[in-house]
C-alpha positions in Angstrom: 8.4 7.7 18.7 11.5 6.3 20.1 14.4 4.5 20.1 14.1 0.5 21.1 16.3 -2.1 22.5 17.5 -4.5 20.4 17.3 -7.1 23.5 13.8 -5.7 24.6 11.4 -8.1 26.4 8.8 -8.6 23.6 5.8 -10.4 24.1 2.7 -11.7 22.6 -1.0 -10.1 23.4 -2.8 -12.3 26.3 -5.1 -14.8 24.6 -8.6 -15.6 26.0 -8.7 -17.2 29.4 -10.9 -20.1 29.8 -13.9 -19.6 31.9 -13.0 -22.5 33.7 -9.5 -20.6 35.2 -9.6 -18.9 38.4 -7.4 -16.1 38.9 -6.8 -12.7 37.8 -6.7 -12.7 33.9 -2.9 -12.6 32.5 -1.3 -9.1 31.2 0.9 -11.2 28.4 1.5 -14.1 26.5 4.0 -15.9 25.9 8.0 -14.1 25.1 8.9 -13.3 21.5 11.5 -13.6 19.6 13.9 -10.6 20.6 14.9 -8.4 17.5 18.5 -9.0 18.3 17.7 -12.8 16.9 15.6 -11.6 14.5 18.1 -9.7 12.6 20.5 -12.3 12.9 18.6 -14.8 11.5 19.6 -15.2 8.0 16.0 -16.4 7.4 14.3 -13.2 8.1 12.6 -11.6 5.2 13.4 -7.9 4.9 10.6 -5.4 2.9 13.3 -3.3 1.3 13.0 0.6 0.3 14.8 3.7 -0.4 14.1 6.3 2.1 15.1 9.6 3.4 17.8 9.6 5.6 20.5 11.8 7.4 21.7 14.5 5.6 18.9 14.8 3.2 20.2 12.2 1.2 17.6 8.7 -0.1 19.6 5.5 1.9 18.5 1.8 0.6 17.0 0.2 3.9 15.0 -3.1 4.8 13.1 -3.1 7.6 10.3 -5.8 9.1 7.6 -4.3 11.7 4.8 -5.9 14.5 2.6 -5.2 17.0 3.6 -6.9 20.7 3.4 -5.7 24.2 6.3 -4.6 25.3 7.5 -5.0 29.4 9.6 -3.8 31.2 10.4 -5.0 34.9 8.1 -3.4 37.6 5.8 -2.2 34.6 2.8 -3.5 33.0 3.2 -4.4 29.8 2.4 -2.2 26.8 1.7 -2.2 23.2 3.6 -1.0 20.7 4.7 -0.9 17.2 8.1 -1.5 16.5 10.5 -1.4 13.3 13.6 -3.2 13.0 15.8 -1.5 10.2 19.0 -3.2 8.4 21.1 -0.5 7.1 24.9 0.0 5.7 27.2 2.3 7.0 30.9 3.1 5.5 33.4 3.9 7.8 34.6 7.0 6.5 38.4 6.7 7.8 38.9 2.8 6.5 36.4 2.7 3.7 34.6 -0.5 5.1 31.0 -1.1 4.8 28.9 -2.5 8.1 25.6 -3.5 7.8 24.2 -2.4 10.9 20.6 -2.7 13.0 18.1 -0.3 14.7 15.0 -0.3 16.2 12.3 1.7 16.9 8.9 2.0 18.3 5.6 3.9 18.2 3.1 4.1 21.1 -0.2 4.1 18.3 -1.1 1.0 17.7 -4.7 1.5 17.0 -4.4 3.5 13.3 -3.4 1.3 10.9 -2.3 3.9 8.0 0.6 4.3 10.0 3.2 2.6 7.9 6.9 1.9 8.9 8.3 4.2 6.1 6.4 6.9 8.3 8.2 5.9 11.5 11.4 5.7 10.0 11.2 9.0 8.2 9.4 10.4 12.2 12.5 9.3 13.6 15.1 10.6 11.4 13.1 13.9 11.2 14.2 14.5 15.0 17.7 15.1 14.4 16.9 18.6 13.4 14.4 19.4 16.6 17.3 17.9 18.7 20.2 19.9 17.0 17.9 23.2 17.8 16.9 22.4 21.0 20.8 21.6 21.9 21.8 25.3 19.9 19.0 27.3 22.0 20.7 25.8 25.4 24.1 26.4 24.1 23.4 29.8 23.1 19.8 31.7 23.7 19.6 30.3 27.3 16.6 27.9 27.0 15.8 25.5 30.3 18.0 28.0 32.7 14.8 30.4 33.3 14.3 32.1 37.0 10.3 32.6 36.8 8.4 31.6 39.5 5.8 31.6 37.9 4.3 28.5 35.7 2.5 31.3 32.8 6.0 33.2 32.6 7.8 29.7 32.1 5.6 28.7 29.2 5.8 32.0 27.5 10.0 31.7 27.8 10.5 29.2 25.8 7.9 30.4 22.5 9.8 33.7 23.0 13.2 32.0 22.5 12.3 29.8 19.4 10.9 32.7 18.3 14.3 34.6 18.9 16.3 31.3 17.0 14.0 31.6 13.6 14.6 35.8 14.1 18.2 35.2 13.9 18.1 32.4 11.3 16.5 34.6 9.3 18.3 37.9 9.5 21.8 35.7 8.7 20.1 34.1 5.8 19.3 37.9 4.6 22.3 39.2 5.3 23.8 36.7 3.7 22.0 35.1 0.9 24.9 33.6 -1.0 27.4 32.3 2.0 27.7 32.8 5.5 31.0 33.0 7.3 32.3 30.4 8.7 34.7 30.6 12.2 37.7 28.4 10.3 41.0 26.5 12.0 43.9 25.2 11.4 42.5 21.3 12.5 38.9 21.0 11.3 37.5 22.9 8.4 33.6 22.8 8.4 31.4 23.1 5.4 27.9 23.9 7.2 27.4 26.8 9.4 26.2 26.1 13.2 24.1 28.5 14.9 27.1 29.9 16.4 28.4 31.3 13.7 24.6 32.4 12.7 24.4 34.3 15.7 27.8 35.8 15.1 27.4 37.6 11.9 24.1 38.8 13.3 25.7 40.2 16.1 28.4 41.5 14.3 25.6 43.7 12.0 23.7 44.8 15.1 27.2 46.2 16.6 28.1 47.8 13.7 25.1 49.5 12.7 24.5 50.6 16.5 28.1 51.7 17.2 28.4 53.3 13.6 25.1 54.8 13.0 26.3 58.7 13.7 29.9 58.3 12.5 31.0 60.4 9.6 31.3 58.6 6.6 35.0 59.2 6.0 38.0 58.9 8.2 39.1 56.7 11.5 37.7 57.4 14.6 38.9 54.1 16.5 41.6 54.0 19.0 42.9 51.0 18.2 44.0 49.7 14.9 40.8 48.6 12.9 42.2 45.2 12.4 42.4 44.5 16.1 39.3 45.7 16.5 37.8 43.6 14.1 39.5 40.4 15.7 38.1 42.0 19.2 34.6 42.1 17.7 34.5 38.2 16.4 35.8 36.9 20.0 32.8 38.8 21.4 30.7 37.5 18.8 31.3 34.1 19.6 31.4 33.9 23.3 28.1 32.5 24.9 25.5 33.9 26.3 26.5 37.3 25.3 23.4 39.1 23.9 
């Protein structure tokens, strides 16, 4: 499952070769229409559906599909599936609606119950595996191991997804209702990242460690609590601090 040119060299499968024809048999037919035409053809008939989309929200999309070979140069040709979607987007700062194009492909071509609405929903679905892969680098140190050895390098990175649904889920208890969020004065955010996941989880661990045989009444601290508390978020926050 991937993203696909719109300009991609498309091509028809090889037809027989008479027996009559000397030479090596040809890899591809003739060159298809690329999708880039295709879309802008006003003649093109579009299957239209609602589907899931970014954001968890159900986005009205048409879409066409085919099976072709597709080639690249100083590759032999291969087949895939592709999906050419028409979908509008509304430019949040002007208010104007674009209808724009994508396409994508799948490698399977040989089981037909997969349908398009399938590829388009695969496809979306990887903005999430992306956007946890991307917080683990950030933030839990995945892809910067020092093994040298190939068994300690596959059991790194279970460990750390394993660490990332730890933490998810010790925030989520901690706080069922909201989480805190790290707020300015030129973007306010209404979503937590992993950041500030990892933050209030840290922020428990301190406290409970640093405050486990404390008495239960007066300060101890010395430095004002408030600066302390200020002192604690930075910390909280900066990355790769465990």
């Amino acid at each position: 499952m991937a993203r696909l040119r719109l300009d991609a060299q498309l091509y028809a499968f090889a037809g027989p070769q008479p027996k009559s024809k000397r030479g090596p048999k040809p890899k591809k037919g003739g060159r298809l229409r690329s999708l880039a035409s295709r879309f802008a053809d006003p003649k093109t008939v579009w299957c239209e559906n609602a589907l899931g989309w970014y954001g968890g929200q159900h986005k009205p999309v048409g879409y066409r599909t085919g099976v072709c070979l597709w080639h690249t140069p100083g590759q032999d040709p291969g087949p895939i599936r592709f999906v050419l979607v028409r979908y509008q987007e509304t430019n949040k700062r002007t208010g104007k609606v674009r209808v724009q194009a994508a396409a994508l492909l799948c490698s399977d071509t040989t089981d037909p119950t997969i349908t398009p609405e399938q590829i388009i929903g695969w496809y979306v679905g990887r903005w999430n595996i992306e956007v946890t892969f991307e917080e683990m680098r950030a933030h839990l140190g995945l892809e910067t191991q020092r093994q040298g050895s190939a068994r300690a390098i596959e059991r790194t990175p279970p460990c750390l997804l394993g660490l990332f649904s730890l933490v998810v889920l010790m925030a989520q208890r901690l706080h069922p209702e909201t989480l805190p969020l790290r707020a300015s004065g030129w973007y306010s955010k209404e979503e937590a990242a992993f950041s500030e996941v990892l933050a209030a989880v840290r922020g428990h661990v301190w406290s409970a460690r640093n405050n486990a045989h404390s008495p239960e009444s007066g300060q101890r601290c010395l430095i004002p609590m408030h600066l302390w508390r200020q002192v604690q978020q930075v910390l909280a926050y900066a990355p790769g601090n465990g």
